[in-house]
mmCIF file of the N, C-alpha and C atoms, coordinates in Angstrom:
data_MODEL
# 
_entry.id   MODEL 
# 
loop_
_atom_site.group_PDB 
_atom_site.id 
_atom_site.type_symbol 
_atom_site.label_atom_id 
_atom_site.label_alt_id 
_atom_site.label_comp_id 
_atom_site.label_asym_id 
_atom_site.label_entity_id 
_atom_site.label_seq_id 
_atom_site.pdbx_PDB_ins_code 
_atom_site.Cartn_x 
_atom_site.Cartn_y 
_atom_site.Cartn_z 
_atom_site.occupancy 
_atom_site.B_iso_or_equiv 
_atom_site.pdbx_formal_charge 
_atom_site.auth_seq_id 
_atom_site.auth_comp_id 
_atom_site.auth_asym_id 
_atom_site.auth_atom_id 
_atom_site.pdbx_PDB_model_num 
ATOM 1   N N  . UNK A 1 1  ? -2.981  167.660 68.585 1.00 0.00 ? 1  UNK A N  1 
ATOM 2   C CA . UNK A 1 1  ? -2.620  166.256 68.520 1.00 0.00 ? 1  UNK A CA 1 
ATOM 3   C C  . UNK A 1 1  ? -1.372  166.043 69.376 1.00 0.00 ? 1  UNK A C  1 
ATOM 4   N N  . UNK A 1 2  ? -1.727  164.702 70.568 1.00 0.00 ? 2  UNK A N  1 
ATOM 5   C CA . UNK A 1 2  ? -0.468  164.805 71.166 1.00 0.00 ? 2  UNK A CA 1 
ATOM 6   C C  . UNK A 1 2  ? 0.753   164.231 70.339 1.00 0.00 ? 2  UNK A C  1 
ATOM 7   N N  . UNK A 1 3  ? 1.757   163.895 71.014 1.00 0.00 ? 3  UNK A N  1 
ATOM 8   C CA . UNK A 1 3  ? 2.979   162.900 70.256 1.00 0.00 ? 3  UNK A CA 1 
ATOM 9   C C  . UNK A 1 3  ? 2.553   161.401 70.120 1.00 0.00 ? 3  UNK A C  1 
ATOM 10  N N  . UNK A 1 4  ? 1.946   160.721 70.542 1.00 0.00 ? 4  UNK A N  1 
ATOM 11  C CA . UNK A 1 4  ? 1.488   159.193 70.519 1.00 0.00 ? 4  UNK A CA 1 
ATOM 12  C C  . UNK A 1 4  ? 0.830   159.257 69.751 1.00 0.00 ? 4  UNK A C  1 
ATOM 13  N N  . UNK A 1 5  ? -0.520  160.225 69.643 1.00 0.00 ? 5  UNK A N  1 
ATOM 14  C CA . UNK A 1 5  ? -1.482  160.602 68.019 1.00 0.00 ? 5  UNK A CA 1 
ATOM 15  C C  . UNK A 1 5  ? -0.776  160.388 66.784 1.00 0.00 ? 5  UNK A C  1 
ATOM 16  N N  . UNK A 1 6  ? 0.431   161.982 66.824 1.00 0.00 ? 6  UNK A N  1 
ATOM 17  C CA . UNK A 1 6  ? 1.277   161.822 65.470 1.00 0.00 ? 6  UNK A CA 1 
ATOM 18  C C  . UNK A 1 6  ? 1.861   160.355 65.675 1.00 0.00 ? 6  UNK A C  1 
ATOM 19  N N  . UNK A 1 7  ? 2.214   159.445 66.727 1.00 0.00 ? 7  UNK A N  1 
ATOM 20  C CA . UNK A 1 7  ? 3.429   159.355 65.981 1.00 0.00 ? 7  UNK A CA 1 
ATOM 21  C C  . UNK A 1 7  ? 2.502   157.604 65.098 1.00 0.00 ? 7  UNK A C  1 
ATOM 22  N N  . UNK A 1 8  ? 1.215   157.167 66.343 1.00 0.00 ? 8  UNK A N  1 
ATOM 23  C CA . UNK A 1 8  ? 0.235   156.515 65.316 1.00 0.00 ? 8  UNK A CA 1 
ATOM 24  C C  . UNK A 1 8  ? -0.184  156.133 64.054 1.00 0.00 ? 8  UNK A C  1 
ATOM 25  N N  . UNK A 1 9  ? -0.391  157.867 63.482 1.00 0.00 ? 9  UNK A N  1 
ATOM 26  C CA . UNK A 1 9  ? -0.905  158.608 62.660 1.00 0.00 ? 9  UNK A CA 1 
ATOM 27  C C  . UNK A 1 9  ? 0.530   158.095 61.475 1.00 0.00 ? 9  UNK A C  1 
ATOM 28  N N  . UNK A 1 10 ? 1.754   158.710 61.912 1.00 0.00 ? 10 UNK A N  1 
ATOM 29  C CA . UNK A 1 10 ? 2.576   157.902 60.584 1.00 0.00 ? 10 UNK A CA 1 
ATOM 30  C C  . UNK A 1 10 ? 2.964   156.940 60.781 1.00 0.00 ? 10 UNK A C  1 
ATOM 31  N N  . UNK A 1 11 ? 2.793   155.769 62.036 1.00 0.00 ? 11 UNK A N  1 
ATOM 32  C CA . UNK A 1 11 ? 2.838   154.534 61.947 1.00 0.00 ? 11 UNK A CA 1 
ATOM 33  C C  . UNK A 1 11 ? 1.729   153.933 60.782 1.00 0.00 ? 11 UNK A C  1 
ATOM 34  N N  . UNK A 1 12 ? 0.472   154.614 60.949 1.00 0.00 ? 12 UNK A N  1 
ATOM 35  C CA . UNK A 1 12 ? -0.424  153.499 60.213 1.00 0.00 ? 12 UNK A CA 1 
ATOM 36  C C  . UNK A 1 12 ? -0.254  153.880 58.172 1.00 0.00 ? 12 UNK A C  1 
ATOM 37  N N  . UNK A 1 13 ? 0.364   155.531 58.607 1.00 0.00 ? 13 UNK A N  1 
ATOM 38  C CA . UNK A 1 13 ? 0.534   155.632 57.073 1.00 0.00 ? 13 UNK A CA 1 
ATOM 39  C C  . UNK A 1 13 ? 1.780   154.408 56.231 1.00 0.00 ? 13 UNK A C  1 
ATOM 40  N N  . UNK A 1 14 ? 2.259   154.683 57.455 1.00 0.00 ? 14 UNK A N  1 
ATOM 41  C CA . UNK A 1 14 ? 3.552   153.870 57.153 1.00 0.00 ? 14 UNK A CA 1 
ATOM 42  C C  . UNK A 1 14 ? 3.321   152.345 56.489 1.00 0.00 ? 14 UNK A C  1 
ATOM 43  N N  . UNK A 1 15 ? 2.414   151.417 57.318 1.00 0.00 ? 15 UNK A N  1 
ATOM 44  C CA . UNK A 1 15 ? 1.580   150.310 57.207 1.00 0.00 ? 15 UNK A CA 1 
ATOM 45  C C  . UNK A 1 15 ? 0.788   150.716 55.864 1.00 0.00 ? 15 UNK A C  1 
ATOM 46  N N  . UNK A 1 16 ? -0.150  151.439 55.675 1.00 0.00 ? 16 UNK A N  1 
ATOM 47  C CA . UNK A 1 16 ? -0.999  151.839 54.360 1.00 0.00 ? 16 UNK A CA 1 
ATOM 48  C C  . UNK A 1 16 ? 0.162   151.407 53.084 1.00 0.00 ? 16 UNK A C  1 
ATOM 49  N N  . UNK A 1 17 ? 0.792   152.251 53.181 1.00 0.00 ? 17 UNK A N  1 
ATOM 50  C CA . UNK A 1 17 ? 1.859   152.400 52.143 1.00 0.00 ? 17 UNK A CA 1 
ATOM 51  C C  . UNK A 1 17 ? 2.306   150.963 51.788 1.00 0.00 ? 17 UNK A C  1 
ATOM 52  N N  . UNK A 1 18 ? 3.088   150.159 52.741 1.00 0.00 ? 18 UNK A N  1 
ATOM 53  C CA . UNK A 1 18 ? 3.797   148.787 52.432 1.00 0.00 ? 18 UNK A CA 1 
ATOM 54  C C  . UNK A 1 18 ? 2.666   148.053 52.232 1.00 0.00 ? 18 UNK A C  1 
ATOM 55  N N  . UNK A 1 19 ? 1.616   148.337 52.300 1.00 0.00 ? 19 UNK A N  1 
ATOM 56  C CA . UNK A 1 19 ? 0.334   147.128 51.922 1.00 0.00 ? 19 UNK A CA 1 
ATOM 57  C C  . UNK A 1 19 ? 0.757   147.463 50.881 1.00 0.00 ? 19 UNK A C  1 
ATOM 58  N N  . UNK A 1 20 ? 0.126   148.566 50.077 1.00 0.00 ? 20 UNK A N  1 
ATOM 59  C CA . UNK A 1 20 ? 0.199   149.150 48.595 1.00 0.00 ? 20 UNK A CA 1 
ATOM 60  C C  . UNK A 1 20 ? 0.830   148.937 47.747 1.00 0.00 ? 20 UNK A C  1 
ATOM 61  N N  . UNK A 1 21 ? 2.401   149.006 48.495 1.00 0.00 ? 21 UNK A N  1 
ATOM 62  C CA . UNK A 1 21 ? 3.353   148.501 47.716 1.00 0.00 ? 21 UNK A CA 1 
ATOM 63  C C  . UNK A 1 21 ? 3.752   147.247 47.139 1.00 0.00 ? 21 UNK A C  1 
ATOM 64  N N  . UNK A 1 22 ? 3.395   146.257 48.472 1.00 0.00 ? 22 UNK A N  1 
ATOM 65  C CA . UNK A 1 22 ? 3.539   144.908 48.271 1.00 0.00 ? 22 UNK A CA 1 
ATOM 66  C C  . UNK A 1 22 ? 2.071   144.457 46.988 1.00 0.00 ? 22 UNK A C  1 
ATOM 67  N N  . UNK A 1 23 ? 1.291   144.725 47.528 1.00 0.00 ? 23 UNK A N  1 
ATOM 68  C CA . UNK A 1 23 ? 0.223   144.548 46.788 1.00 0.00 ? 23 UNK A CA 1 
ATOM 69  C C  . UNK A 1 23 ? 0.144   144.913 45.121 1.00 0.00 ? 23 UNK A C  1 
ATOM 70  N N  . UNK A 1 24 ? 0.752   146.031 45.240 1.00 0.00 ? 24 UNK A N  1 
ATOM 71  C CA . UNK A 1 24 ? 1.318   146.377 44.016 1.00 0.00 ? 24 UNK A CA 1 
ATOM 72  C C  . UNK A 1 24 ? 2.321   145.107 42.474 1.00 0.00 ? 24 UNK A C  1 
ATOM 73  N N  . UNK A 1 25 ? 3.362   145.249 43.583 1.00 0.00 ? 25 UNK A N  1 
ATOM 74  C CA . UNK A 1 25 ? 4.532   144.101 43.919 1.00 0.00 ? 25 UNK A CA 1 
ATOM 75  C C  . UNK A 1 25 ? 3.793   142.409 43.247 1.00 0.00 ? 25 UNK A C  1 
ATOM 76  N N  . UNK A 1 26 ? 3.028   142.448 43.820 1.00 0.00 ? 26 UNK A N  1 
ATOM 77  C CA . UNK A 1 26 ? 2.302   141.038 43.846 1.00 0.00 ? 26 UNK A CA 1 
ATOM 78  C C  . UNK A 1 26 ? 1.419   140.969 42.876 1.00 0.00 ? 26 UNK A C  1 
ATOM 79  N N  . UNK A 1 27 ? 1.369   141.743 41.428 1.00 0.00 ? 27 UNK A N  1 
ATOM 80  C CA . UNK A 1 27 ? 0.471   142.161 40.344 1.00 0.00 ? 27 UNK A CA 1 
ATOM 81  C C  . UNK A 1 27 ? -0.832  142.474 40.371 1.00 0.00 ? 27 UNK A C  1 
ATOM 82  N N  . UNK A 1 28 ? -1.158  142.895 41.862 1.00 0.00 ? 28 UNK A N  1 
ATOM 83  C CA . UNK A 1 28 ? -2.606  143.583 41.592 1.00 0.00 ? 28 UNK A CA 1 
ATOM 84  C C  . UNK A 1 28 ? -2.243  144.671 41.400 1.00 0.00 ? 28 UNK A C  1 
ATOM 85  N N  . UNK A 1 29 ? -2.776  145.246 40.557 1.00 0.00 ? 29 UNK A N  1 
ATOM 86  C CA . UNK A 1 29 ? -2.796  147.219 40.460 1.00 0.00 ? 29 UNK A CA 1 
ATOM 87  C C  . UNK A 1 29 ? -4.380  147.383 40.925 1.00 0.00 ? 29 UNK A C  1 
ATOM 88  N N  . UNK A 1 30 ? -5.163  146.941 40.796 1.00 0.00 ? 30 UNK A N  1 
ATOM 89  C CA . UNK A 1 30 ? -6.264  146.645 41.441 1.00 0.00 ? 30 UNK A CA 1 
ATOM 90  C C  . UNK A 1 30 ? -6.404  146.458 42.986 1.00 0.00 ? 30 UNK A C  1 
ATOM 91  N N  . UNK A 1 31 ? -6.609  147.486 43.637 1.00 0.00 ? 31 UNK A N  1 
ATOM 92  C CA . UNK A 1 31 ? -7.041  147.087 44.750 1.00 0.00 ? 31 UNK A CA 1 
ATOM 93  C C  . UNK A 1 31 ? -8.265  146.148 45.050 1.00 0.00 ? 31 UNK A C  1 
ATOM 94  N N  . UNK A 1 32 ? -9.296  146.309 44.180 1.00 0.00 ? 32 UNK A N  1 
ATOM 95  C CA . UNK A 1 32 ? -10.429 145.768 44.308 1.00 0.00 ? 32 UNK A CA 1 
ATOM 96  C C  . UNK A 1 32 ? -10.097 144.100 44.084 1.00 0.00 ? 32 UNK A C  1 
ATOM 97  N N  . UNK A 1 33 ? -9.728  143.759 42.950 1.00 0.00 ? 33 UNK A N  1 
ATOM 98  C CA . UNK A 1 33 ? -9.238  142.613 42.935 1.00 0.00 ? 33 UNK A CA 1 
ATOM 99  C C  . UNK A 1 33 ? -8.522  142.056 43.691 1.00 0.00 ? 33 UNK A C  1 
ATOM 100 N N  . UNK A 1 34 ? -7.265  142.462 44.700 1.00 0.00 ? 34 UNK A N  1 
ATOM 101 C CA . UNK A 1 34 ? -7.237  141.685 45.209 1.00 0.00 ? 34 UNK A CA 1 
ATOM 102 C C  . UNK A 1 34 ? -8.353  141.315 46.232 1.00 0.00 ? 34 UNK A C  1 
ATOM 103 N N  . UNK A 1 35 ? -8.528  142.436 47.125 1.00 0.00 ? 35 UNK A N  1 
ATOM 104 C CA . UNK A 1 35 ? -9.478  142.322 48.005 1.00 0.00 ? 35 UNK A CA 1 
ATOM 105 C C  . UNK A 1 35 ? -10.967 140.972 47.762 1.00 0.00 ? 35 UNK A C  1 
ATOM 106 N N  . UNK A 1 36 ? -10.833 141.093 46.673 1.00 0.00 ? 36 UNK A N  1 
ATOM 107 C CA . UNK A 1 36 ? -12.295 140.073 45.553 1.00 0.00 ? 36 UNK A CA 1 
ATOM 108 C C  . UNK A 1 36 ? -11.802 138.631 46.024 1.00 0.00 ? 36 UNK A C  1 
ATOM 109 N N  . UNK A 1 37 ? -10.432 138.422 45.780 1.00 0.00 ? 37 UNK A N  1 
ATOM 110 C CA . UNK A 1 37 ? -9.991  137.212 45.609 1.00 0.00 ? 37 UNK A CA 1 
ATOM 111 C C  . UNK A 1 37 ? -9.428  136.452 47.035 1.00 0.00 ? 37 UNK A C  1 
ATOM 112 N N  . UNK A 1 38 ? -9.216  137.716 47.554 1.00 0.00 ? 38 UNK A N  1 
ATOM 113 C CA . UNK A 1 38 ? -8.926  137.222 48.888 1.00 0.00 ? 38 UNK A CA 1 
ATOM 114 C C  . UNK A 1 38 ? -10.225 137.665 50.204 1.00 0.00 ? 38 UNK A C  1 
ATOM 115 N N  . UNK A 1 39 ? -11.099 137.719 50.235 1.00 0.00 ? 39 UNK A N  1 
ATOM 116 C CA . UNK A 1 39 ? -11.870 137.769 50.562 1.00 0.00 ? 39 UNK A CA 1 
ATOM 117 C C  . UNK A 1 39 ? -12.279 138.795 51.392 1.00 0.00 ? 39 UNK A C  1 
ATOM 118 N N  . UNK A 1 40 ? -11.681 139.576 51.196 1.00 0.00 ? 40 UNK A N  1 
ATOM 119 C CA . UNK A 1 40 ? -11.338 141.642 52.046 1.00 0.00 ? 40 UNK A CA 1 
ATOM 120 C C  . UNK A 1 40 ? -12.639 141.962 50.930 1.00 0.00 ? 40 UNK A C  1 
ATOM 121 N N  . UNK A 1 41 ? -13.557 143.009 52.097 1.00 0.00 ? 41 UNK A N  1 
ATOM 122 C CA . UNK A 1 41 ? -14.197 144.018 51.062 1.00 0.00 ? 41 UNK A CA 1 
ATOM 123 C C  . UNK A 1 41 ? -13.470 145.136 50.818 1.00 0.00 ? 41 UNK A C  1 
ATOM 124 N N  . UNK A 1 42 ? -13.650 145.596 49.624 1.00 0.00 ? 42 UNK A N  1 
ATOM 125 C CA . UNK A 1 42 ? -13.379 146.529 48.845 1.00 0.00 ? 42 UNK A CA 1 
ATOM 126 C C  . UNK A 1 42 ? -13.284 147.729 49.677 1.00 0.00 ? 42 UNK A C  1 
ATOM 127 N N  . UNK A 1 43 ? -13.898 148.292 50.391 1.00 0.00 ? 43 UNK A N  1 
ATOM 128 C CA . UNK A 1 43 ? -13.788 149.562 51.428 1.00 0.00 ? 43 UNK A CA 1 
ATOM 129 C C  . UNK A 1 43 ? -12.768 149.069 52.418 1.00 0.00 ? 43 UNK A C  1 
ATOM 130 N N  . UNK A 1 44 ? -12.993 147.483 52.839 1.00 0.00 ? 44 UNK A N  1 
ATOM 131 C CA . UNK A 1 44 ? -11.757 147.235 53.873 1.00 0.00 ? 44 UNK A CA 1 
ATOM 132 C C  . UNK A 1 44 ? -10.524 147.458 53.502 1.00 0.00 ? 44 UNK A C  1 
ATOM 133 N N  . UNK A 1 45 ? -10.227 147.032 52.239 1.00 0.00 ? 45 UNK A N  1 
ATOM 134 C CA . UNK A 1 45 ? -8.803  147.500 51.731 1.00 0.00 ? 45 UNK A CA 1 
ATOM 135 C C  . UNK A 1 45 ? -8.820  149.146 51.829 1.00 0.00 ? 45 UNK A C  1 
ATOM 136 N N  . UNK A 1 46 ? -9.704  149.278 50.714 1.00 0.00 ? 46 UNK A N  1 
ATOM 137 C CA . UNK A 1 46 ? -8.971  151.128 50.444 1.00 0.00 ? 46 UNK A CA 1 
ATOM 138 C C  . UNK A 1 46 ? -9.058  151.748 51.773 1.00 0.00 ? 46 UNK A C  1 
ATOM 139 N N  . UNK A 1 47 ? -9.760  151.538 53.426 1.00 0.00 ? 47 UNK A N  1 
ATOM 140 C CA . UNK A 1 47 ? -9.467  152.045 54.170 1.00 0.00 ? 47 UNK A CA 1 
ATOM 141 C C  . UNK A 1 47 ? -8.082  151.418 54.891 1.00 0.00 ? 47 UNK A C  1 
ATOM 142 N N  . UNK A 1 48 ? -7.725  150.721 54.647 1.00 0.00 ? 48 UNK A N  1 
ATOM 143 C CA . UNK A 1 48 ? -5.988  150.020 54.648 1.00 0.00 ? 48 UNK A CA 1 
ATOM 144 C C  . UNK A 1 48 ? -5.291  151.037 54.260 1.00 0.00 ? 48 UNK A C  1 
ATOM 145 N N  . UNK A 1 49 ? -5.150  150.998 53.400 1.00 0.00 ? 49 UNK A N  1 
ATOM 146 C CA . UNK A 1 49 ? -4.900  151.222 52.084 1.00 0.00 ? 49 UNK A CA 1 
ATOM 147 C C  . UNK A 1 49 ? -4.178  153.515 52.667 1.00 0.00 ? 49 UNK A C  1 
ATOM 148 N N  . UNK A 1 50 ? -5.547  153.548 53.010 1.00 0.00 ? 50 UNK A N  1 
ATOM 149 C CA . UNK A 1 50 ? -5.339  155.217 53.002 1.00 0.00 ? 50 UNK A CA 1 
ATOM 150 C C  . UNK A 1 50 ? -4.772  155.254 54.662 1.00 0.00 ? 50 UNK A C  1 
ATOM 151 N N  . UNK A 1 51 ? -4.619  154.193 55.300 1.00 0.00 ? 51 UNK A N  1 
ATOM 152 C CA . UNK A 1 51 ? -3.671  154.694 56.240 1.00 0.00 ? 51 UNK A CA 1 
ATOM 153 C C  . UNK A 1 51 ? -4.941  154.364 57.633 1.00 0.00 ? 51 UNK A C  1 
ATOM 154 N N  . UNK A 1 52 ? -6.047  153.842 57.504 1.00 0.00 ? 52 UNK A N  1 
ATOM 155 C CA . UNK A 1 52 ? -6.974  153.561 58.778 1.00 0.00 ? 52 UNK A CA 1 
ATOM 156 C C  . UNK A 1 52 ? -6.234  152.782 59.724 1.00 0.00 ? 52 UNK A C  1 
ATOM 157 N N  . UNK A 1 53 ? -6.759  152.476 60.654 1.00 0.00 ? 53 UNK A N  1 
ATOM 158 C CA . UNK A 1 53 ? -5.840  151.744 62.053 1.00 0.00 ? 53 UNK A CA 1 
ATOM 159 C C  . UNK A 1 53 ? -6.651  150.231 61.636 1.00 0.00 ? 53 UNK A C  1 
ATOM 160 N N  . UNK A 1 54 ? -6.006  149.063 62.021 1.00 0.00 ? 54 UNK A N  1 
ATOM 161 C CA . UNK A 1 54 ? -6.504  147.753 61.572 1.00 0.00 ? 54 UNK A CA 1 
ATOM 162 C C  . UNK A 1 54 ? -6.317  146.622 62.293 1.00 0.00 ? 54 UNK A C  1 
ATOM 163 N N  . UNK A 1 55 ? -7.124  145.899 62.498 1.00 0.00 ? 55 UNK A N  1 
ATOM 164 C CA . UNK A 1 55 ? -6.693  144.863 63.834 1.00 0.00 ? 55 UNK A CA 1 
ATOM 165 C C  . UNK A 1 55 ? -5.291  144.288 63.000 1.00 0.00 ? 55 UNK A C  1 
ATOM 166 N N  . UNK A 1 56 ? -4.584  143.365 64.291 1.00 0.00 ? 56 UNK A N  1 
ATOM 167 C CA . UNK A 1 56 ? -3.674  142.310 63.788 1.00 0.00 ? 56 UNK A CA 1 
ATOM 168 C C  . UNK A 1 56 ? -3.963  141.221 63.469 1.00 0.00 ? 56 UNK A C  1 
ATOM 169 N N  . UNK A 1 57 ? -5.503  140.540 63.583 1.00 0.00 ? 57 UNK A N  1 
ATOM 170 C CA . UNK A 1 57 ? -5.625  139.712 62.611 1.00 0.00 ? 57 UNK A CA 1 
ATOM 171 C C  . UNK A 1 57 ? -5.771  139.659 61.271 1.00 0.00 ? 57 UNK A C  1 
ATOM 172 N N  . UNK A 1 58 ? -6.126  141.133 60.961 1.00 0.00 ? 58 UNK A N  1 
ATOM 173 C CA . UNK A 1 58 ? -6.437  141.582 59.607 1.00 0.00 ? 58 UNK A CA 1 
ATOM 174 C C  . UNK A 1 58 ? -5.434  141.784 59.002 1.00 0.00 ? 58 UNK A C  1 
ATOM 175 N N  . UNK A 1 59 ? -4.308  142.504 59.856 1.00 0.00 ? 59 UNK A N  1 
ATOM 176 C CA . UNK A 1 59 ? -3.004  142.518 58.900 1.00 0.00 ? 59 UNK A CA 1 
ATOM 177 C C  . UNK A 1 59 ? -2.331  140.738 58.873 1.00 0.00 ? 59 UNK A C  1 
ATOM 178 N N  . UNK A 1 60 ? -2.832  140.136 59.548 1.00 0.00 ? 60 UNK A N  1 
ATOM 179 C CA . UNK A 1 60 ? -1.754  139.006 59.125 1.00 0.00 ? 60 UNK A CA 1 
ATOM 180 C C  . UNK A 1 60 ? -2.392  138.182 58.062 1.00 0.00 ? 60 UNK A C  1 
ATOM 181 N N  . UNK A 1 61 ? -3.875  138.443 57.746 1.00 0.00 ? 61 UNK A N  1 
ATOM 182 C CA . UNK A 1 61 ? -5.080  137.840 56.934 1.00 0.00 ? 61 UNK A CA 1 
ATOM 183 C C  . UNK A 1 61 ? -3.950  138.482 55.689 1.00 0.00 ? 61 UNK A C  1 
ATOM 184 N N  . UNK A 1 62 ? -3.717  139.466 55.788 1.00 0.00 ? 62 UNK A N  1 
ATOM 185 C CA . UNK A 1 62 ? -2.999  140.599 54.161 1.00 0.00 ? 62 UNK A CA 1 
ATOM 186 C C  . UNK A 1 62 ? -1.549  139.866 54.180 1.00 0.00 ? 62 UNK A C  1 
ATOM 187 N N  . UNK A 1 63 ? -0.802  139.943 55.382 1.00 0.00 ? 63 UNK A N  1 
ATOM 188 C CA . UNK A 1 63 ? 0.101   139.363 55.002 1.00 0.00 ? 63 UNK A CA 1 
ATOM 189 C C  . UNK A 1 63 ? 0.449   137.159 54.278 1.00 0.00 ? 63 UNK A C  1 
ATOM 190 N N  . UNK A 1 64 ? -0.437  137.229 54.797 1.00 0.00 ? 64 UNK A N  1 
ATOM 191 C CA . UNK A 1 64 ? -0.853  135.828 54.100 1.00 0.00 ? 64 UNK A CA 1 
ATOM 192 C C  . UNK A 1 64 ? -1.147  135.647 52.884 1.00 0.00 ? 64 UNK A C  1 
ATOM 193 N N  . UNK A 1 65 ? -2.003  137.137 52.512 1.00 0.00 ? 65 UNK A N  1 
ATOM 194 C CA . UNK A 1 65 ? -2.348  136.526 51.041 1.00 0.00 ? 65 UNK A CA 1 
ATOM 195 C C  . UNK A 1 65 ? -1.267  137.578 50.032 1.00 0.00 ? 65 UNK A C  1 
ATOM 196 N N  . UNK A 1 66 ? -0.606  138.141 50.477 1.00 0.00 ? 66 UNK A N  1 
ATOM 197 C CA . UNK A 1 66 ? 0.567   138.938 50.454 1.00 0.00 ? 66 UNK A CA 1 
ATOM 198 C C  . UNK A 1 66 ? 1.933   137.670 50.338 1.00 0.00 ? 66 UNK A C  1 
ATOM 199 N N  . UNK A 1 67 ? 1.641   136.633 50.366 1.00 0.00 ? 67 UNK A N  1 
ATOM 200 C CA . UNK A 1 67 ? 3.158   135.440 50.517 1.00 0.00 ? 67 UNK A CA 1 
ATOM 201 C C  . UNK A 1 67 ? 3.890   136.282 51.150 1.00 0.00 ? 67 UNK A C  1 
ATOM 202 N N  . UNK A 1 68 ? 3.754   137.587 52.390 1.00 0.00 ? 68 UNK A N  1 
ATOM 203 C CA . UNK A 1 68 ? 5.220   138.421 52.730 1.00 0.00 ? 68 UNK A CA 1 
ATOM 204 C C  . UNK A 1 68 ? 5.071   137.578 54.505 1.00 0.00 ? 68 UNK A C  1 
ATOM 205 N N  . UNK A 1 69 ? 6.402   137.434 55.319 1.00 0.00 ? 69 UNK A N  1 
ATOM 206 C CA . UNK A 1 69 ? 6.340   137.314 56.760 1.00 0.00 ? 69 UNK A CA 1 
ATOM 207 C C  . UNK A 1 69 ? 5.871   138.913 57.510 1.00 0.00 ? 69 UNK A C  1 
ATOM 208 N N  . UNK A 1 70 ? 5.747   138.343 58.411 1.00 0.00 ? 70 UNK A N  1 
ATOM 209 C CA . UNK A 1 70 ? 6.233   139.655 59.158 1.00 0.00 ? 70 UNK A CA 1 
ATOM 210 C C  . UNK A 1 70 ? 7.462   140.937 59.179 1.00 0.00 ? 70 UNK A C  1 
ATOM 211 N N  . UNK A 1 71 ? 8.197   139.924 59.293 1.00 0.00 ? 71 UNK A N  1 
ATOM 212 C CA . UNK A 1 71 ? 9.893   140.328 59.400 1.00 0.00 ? 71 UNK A CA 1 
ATOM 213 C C  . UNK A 1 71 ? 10.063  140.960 57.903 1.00 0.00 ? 71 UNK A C  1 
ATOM 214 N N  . UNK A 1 72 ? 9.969   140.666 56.639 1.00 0.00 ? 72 UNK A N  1 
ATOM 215 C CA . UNK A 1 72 ? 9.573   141.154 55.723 1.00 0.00 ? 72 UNK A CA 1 
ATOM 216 C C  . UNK A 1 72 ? 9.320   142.407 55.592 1.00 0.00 ? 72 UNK A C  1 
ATOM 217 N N  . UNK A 1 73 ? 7.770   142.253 56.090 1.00 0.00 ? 73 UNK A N  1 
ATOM 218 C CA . UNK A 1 73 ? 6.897   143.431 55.869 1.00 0.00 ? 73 UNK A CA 1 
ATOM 219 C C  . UNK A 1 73 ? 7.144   144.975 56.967 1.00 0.00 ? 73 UNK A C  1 
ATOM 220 N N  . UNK A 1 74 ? 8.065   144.648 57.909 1.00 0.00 ? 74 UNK A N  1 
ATOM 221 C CA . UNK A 1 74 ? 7.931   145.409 58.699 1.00 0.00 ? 74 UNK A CA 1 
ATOM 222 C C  . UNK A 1 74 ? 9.879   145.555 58.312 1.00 0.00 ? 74 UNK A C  1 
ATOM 223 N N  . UNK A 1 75 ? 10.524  145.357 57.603 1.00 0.00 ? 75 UNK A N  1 
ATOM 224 C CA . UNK A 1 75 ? 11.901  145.368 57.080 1.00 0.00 ? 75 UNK A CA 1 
ATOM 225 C C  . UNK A 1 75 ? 12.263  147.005 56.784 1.00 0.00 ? 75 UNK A C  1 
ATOM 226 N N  . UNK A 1 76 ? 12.587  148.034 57.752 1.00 0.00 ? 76 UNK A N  1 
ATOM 227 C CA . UNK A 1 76 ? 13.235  149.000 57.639 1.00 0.00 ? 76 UNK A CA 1 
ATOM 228 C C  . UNK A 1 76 ? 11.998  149.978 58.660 1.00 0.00 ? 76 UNK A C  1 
ATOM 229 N N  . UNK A 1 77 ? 11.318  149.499 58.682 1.00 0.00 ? 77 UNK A N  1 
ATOM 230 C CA . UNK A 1 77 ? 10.481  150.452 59.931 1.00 0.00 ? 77 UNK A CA 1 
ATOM 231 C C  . UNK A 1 77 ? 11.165  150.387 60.880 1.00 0.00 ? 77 UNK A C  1 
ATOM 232 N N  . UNK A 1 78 ? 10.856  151.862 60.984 1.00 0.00 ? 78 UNK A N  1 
ATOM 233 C CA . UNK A 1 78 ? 11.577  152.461 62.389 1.00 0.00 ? 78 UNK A CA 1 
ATOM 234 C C  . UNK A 1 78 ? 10.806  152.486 63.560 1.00 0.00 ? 78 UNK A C  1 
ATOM 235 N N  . UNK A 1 79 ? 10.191  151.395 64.248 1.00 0.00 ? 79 UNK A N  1 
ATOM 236 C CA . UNK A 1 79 ? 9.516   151.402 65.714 1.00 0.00 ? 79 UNK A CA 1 
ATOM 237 C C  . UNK A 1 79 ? 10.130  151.469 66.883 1.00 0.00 ? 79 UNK A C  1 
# 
C-alpha cells in the first residue's frame, strides 16, 4: 500500500467514526433507524459507517440529517 492508500484508508476511517459518533450524539443507537428515517439504506450506512469511501453528496445528505455543518463535522481533522 502506497502513502496516498494509507493515508485515504485513515481519512475515511476517520469520516466512519464522526458519522458514528454524531449519529450516536443525535439519539440513534440504531444505525438502521436512522438510515429508515432518513432515507439511507441500511447497508449504505453500515458501509459508512465501517469506514467505505462515499460520494460528497452523500456525506452532505448525512450531514443534513445530522443538523451538523461542515466546519463542525470536520472540527479537529487533521487534512
Amino acid at each position: 500500500m502506497n502513502h496516498e492508500e494509507t493515508y485515504n484508508q485513515a481519512f475515511f476511517i476517520k469520516v466512519s467514526a464522526r458519522i458514528k459518533e454524531l449519529r450516536i450524539a443525535k439519539g440513534y443507537s440504531n444505525y438502521e433507524h436512522f438510515a429508515f428515517k432518513f432515507g439511507f439504506s441500511r447497508s449504505q450506512i453500515a458501509r459508512y459507517e465501517k469506514g467505505e469511501d462515499l460520494r460528497l453528496s452523500t456525506l452532505v445528505r448525512i450531514l443534513v440529517a445530522l443538523e451538523v455543518s461542515p466546519k463542525e463535522f470536520f472540527k479537529g481533522f487533521d487534512l
